[in-house]
Structures are given as structure tokens and as C-alpha cells.
BADO-90926 format. One record per residue: x, y, z of N, C-alpha, C, CB in turn; residue in three letters. Coordinates in steps of 0.02 Angstrom, whole numbers. Glycine has a CB too. Example, Ala and Ser with C-alpha at 12.3 -4.5 7.8 and 13.67 -1.06 7.14 Angstrom:
BEGIN
- nu / nv / nw / cau / cav / caw / cu / cv / cw / cbu / cbv / cbw / residu
- 660 / -284 / 390 / 615 / -225 / 390 / 660 / -165 / 390 / 565 / -224 / 452 / ALA
- 642 / -112 / 354 / 684 / -53 / 357 / 645 / 2 / 394 / 704 / -30 / 286 / SER
***
This chain:
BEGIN
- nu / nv / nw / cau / cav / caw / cu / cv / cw / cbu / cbv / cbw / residu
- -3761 / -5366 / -4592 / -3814 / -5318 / -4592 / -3875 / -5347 / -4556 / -3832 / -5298 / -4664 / UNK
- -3906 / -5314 / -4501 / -3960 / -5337 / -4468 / -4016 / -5339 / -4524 / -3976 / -5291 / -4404 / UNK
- -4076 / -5387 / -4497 / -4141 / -5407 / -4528 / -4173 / -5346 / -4512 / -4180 / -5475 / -4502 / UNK
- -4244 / -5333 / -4550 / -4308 / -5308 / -4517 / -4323 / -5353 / -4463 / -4368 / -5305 / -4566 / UNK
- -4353 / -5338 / -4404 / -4391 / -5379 / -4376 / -4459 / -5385 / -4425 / -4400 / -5355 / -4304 / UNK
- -4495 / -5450 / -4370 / -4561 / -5475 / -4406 / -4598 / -5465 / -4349 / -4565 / -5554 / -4439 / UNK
- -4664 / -5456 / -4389 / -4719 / -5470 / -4324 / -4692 / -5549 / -4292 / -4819 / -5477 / -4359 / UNK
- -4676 / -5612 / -4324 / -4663 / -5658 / -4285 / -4623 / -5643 / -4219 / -4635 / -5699 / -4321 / UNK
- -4557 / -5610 / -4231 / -4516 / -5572 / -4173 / -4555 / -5543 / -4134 / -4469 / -5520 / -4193 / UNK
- -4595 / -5480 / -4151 / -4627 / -5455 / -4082 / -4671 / -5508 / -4048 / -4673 / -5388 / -4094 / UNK
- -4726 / -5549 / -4095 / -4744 / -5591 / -4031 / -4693 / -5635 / -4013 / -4807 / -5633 / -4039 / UNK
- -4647 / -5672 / -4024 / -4602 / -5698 / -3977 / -4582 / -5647 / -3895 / -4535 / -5710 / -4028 / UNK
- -4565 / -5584 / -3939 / -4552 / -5537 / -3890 / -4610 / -5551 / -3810 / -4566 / -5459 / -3934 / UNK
- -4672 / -5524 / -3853 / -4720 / -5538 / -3799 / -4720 / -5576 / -3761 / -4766 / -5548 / -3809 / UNK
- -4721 / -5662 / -3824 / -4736 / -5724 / -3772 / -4692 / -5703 / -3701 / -4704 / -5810 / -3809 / UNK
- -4623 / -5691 / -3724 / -4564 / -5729 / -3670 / -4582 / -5650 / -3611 / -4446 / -5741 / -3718 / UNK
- -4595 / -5594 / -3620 / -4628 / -5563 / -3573 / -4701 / -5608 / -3522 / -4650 / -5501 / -3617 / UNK
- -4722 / -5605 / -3553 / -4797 / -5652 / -3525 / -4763 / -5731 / -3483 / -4862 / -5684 / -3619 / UNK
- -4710 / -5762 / -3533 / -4670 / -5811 / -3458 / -4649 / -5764 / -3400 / -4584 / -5855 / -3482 / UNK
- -4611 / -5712 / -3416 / -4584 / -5693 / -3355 / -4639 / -5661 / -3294 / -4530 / -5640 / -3374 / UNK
- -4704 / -5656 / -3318 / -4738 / -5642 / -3253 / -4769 / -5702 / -3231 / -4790 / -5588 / -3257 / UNK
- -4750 / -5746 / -3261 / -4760 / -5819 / -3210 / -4728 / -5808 / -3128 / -4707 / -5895 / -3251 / UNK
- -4798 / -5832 / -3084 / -4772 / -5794 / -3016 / -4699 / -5823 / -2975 / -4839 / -5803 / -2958 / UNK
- -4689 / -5883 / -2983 / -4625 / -5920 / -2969 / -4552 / -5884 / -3006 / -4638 / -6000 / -3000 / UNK
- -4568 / -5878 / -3046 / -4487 / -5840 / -3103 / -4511 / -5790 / -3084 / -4471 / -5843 / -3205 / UNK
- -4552 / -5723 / -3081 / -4562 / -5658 / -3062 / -4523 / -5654 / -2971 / -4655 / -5643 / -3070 / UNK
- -4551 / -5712 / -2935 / -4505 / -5698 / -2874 / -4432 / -5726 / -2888 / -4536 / -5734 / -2806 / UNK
- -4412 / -5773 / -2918 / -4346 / -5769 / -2924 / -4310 / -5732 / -2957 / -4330 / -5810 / -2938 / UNK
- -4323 / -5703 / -3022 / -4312 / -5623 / -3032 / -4294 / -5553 / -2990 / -4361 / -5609 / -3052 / UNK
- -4345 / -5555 / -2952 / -4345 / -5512 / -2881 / -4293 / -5522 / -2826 / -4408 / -5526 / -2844 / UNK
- -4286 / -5616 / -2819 / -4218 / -5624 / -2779 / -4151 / -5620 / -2822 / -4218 / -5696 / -2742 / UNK
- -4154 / -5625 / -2891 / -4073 / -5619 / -2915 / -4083 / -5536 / -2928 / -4043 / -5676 / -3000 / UNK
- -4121 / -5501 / -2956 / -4119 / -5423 / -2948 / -4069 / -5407 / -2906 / -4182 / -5391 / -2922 / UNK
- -4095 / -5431 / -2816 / -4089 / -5401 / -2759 / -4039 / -5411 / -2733 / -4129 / -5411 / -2723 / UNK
- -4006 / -5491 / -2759 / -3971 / -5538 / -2709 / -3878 / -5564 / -2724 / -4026 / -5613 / -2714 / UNK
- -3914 / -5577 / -2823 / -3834 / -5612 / -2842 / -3800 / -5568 / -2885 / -3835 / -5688 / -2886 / UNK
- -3741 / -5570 / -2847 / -3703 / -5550 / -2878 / -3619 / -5584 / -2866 / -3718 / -5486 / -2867 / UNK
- -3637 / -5647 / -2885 / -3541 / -5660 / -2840 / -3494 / -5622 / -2906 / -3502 / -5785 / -2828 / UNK
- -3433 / -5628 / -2880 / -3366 / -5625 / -2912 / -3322 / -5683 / -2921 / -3329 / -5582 / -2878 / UNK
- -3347 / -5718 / -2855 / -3285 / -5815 / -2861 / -3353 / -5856 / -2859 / -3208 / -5852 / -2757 / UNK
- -3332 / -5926 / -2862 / -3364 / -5981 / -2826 / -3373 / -5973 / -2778 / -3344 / -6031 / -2824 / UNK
- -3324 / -5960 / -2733 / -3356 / -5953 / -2670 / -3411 / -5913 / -2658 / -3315 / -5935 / -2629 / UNK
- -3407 / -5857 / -2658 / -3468 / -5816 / -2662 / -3541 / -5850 / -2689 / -3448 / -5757 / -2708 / UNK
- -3515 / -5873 / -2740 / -3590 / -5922 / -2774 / -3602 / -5959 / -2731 / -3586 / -5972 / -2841 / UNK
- -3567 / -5997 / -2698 / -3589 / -6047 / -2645 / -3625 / -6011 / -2599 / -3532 / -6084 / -2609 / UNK
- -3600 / -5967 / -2547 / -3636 / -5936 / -2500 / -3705 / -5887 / -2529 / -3582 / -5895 / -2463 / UNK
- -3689 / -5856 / -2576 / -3774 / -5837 / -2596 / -3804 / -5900 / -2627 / -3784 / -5767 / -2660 / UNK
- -3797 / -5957 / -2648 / -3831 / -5997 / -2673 / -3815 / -6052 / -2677 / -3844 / -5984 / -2715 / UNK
- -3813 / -6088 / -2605 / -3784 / -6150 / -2604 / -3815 / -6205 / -2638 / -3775 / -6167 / -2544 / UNK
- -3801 / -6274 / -2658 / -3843 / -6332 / -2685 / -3889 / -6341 / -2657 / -3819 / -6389 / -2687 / UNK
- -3958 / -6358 / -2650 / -4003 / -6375 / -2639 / -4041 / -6321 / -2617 / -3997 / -6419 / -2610 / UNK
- -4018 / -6273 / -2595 / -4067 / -6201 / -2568 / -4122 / -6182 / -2616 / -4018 / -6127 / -2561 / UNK
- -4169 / -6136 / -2578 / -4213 / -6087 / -2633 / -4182 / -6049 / -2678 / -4254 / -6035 / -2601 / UNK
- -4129 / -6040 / -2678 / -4076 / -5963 / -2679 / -4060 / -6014 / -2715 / -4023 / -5913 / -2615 / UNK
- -4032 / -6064 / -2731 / -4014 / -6101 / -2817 / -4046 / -6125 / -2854 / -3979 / -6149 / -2828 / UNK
- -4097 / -6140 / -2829 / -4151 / -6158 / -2862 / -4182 / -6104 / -2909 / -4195 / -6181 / -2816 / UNK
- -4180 / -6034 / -2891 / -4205 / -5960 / -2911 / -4139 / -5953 / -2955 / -4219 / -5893 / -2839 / UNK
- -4084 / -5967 / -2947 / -4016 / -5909 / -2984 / -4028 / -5959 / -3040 / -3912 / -5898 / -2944 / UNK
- -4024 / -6033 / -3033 / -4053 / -6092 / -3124 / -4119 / -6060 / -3147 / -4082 / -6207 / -3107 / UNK
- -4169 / -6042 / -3120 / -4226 / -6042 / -3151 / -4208 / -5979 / -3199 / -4292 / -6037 / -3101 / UNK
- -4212 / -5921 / -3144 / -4167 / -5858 / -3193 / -4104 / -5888 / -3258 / -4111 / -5805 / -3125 / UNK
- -4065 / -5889 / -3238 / -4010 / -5915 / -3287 / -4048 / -5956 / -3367 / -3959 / -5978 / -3235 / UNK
- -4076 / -5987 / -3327 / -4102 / -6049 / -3379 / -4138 / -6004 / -3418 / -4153 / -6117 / -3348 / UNK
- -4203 / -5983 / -3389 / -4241 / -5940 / -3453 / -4214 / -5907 / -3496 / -4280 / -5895 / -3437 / UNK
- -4161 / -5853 / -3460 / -4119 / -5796 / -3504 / -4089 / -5843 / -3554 / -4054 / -5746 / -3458 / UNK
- -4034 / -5904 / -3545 / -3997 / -5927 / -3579 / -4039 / -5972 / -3659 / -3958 / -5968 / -3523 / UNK
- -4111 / -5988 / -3622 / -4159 / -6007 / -3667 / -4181 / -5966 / -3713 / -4206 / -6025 / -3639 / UNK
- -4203 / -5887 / -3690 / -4206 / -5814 / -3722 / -4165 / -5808 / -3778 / -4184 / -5760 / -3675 / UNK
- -4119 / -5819 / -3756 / -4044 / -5805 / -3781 / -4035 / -5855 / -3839 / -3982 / -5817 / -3718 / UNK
- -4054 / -5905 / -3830 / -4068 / -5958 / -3895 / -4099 / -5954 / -3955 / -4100 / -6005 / -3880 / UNK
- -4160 / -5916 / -3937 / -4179 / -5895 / -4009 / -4155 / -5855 / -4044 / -4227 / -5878 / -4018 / UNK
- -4122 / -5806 / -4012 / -4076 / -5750 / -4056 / -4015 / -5789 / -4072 / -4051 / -5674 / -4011 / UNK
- -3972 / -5823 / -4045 / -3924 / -5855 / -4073 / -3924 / -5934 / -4136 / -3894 / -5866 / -4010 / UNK
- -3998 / -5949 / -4127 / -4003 / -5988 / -4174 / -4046 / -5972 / -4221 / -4012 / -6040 / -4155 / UNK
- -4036 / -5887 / -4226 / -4093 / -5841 / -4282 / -4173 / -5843 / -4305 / -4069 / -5848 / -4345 / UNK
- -4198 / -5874 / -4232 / -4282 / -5858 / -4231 / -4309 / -5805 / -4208 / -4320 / -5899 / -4196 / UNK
- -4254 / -5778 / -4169 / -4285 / -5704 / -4164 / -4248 / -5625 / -4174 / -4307 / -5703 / -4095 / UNK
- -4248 / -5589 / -4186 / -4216 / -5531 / -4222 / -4179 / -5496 / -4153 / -4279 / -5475 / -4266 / UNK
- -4100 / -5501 / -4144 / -4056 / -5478 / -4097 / -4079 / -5405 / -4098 / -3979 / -5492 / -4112 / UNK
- -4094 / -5360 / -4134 / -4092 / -5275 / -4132 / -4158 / -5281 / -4079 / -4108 / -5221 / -4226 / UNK
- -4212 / -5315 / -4092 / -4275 / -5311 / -4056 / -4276 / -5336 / -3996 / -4324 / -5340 / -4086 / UNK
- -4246 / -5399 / -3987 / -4234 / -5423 / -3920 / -4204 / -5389 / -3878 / -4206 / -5473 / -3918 / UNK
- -4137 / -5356 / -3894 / -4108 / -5302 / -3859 / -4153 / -5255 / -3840 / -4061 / -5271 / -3894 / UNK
- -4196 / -5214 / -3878 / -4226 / -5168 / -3873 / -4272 / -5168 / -3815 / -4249 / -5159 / -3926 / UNK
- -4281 / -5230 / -3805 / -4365 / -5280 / -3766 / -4335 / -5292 / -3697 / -4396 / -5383 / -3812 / UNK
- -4274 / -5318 / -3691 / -4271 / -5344 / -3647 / -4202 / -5333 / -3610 / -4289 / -5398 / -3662 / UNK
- -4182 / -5282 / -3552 / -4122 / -5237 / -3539 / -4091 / -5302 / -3484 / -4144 / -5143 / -3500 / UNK
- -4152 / -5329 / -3462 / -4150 / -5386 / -3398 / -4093 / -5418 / -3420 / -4218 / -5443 / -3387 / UNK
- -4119 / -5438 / -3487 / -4045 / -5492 / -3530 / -3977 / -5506 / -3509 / -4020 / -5463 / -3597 / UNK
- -3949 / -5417 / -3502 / -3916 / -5390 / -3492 / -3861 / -5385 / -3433 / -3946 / -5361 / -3502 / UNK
- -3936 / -5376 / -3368 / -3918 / -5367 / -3306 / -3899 / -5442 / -3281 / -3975 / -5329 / -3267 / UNK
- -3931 / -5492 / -3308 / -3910 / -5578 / -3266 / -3856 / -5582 / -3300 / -3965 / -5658 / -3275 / UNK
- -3837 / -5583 / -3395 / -3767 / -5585 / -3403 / -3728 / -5555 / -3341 / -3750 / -5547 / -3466 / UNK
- -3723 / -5464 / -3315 / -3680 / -5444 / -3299 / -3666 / -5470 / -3239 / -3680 / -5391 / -3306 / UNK
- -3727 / -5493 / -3221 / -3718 / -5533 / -3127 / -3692 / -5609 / -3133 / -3813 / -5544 / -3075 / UNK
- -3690 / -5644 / -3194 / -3674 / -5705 / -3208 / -3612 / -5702 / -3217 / -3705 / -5733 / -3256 / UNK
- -3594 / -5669 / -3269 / -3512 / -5658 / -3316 / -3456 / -5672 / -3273 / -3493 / -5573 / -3347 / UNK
- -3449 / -5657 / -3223 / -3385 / -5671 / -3179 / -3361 / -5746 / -3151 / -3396 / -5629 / -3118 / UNK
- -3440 / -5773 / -3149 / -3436 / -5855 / -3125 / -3441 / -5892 / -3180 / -3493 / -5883 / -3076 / UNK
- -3460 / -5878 / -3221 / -3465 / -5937 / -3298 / -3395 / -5965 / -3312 / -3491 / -5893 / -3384 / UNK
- -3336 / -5926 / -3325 / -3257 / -5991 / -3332 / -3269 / -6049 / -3270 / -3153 / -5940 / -3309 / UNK
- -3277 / -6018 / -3183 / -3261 / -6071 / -3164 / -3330 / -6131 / -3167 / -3229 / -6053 / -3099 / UNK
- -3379 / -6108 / -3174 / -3468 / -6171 / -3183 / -3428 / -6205 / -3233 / -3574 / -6131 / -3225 / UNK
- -3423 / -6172 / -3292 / -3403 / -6212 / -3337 / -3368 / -6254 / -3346 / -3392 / -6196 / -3364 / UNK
- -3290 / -6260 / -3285 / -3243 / -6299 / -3277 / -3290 / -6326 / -3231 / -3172 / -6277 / -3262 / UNK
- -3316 / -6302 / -3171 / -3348 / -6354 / -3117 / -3381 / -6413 / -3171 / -3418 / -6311 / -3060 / UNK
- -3426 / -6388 / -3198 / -3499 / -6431 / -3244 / -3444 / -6480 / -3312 / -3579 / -6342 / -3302 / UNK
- -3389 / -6458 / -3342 / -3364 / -6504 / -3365 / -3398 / -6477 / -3451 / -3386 / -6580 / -3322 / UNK
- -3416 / -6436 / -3455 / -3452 / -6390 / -3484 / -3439 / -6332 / -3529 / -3474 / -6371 / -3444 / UNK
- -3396 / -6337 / -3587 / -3372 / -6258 / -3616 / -3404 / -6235 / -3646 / -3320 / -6246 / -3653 / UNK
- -3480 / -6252 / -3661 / -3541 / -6211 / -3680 / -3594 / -6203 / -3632 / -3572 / -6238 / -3735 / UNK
- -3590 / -6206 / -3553 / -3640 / -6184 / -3543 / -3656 / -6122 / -3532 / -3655 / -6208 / -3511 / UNK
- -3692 / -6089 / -3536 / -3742 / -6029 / -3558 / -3698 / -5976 / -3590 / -3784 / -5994 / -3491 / UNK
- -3671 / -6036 / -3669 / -3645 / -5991 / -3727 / -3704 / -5938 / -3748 / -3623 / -6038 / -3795 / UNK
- -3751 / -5964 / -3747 / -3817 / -5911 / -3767 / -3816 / -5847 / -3736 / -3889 / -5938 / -3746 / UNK
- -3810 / -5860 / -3677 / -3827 / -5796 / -3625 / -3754 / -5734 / -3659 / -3814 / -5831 / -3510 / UNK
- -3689 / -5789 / -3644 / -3648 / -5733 / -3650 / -3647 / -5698 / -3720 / -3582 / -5753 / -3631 / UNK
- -3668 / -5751 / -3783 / -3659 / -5725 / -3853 / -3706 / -5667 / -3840 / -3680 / -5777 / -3920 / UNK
- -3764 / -5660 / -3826 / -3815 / -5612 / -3825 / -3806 / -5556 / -3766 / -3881 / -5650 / -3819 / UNK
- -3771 / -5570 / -3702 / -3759 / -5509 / -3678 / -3692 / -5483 / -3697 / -3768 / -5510 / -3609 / UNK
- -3648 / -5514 / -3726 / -3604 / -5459 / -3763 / -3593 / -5431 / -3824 / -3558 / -5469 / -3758 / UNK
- -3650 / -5455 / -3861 / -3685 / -5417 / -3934 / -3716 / -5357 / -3892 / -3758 / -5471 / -3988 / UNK
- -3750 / -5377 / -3857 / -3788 / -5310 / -3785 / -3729 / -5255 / -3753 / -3820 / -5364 / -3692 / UNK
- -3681 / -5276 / -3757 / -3645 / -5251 / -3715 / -3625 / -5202 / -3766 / -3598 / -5294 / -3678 / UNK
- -3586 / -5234 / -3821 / -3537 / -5192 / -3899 / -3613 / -5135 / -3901 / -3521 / -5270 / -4013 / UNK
- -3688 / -5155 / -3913 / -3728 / -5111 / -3919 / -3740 / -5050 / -3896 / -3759 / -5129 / -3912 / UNK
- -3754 / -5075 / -3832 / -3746 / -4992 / -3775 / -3687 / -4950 / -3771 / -3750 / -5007 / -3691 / UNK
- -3625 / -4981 / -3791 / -3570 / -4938 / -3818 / -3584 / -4897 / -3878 / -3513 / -4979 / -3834 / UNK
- -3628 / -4925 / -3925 / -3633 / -4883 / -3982 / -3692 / -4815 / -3968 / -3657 / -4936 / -4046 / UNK
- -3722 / -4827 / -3927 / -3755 / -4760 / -3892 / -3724 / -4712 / -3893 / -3769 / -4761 / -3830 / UNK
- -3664 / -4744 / -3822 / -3639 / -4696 / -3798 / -3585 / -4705 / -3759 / -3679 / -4669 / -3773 / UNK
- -3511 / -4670 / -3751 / -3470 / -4712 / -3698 / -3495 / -4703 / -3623 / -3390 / -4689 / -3702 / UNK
- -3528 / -4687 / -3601 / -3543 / -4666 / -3542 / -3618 / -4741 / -3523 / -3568 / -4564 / -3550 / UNK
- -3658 / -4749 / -3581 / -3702 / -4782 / -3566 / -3696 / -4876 / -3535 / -3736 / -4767 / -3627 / UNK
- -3639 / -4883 / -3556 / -3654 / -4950 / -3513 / -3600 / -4974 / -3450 / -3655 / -5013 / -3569 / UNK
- -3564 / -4927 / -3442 / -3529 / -4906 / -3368 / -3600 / -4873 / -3304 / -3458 / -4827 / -3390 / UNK
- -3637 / -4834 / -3360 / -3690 / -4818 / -3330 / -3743 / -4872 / -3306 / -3716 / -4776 / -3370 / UNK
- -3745 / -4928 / -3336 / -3798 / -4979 / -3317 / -3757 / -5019 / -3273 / -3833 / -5022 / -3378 / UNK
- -3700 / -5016 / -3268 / -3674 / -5068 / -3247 / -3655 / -5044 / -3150 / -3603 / -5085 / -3305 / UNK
- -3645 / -4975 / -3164 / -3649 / -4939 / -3077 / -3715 / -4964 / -3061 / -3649 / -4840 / -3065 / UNK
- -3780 / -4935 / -3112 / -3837 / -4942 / -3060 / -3855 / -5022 / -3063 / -3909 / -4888 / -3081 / UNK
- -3830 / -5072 / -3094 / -3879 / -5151 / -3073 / -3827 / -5169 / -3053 / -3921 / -5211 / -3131 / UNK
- -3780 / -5165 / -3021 / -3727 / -5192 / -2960 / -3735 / -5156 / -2908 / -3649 / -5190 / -2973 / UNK
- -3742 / -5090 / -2905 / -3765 / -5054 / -2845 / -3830 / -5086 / -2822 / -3774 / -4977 / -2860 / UNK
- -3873 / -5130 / -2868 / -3944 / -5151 / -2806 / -3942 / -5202 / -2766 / -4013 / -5171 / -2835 / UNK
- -3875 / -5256 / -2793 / -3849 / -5286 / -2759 / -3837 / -5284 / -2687 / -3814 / -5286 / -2783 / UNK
- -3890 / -5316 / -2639 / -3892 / -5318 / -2562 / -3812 / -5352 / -2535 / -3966 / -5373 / -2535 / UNK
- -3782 / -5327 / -2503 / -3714 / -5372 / -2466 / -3704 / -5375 / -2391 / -3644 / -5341 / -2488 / UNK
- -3709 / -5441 / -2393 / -3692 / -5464 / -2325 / -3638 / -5394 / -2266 / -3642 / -5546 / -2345 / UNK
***
């Protein structure tokens, strides 16, 4: 059975809004919005090879969300509210999800960004409970903004 949220939750809510208009993560935001979306490694490589701006932006993104994603999974902040707050969550899981088995074998790694995925597929079971139409629906339009070579 879910909690009430607390006022503590909504300002968490806030704080981690108020990081994301930090002007550095606000433009890398803007480039994974626009930019990532692989399906293989390979693909990850060519939109975001090692050392580029373009990986440097897809970790910074990743990292925060997966950090986001930490407090709801280690119960400092209330999952019904975070969902509610933050759809973004959502959209880097769905642009991430396809490359996480192989990072994880690359990195040597079978938890990295357990956070992200525990919380975008509590997100995911959610928007099903809407509606069946609603998260086929999110998922056409934040892969459709996806720019391709």
C-alpha cells in the first residue's frame, strides 16, 4: 500500500527540479531529448563515443535520473509523487532500456542504473493503469523526437 506523501517529498520534488535547471544538465537534457536513442552498442558508440561532449551529456543525464531514482528506491521519497513530478524519469529509462544488459556486461556491472530501471518500470506498470493506450502513447511521441542520422 503506497504512503501519503510529505511536505519533505514535495520539497525534495522541488530541490531535484531546481538541479535540473542547472545550465550544463539543462543543455544535456536538450541533447539526450533530441539526440539518444540507440538500440545496440554500436549505436551508443556512434551517438556517444568515449571522450566526446555527447558522453559526457548521456552520464550526466543518466547519472542524475539514476541518482533521482535512488531516493525512491531507498524510500526517501514517495514513488506516487515522484512519478507524478517527473515524466522525464520516464523518457531517459525508455531511451536507456535497450543498452543497459549490454553497459552492464561492458562495465562488469549487474547493478548499474538498477535505480533508473526499478523506477521507470514502477512508471511504466503505472501509465498502464491509466490507460492501455497511455504509455504506447508516450512512447510513439519521445522516440519520435529522436533526430536520425
Amino acid at each position: 500500500m503506497p504512503t501519503q506523501a510529505t511536505y519533505d517529498d514535495a520539497n525534495l520534488c522541488l530541490r531535484l527540479y531546481e538541479l535540473r535547471r542547472e545550465e550544463t544538465l539543462r543543455k544535456a537534457r536538450g541533447w539526450f531529448a533530441q539526440n539518444f536513442g540507440p538500440t545496440s552498442m554500436e549505436e551508443l558508440s556512434q551517438i556517444a563515443p568515449p571522450g566526446s561532449q555527447e558522453n559526457t551529456y548521456m552520464r550526466m543525464v543518466v547519472s542524475y535520473w539514476d541518482m533521482a531514482c535512488a531516493f525512491v528506491t531507498s524510500g526517501v521519497l514517495n514513488q506516487e509523487l515522484f512519478c507524478q513530478t517527473n515524466p522525464e524519469c520516464l523518457l531517459v529509462w525508455e531511451r536507456l532500456r535497450h543498452v543497459v544488459p549490454a553497459l552492464r556486461q561492458a562495465f562488469a556491472n549487474p547493478k548499474l542504473y538498477h535505480n533508473l530501471e526499478s523506477v521507470g518500470t514502477a512508471f511504466m506498470k503505472h501509465m498502464e493503469t491509466i490507460g492501455p493506450e497511455t504509455l504506447p502513447a508516450f512512447q510513439a511521441r519521445i522516440n519520435g523526437m529522436v533526430k536520425r542520422p
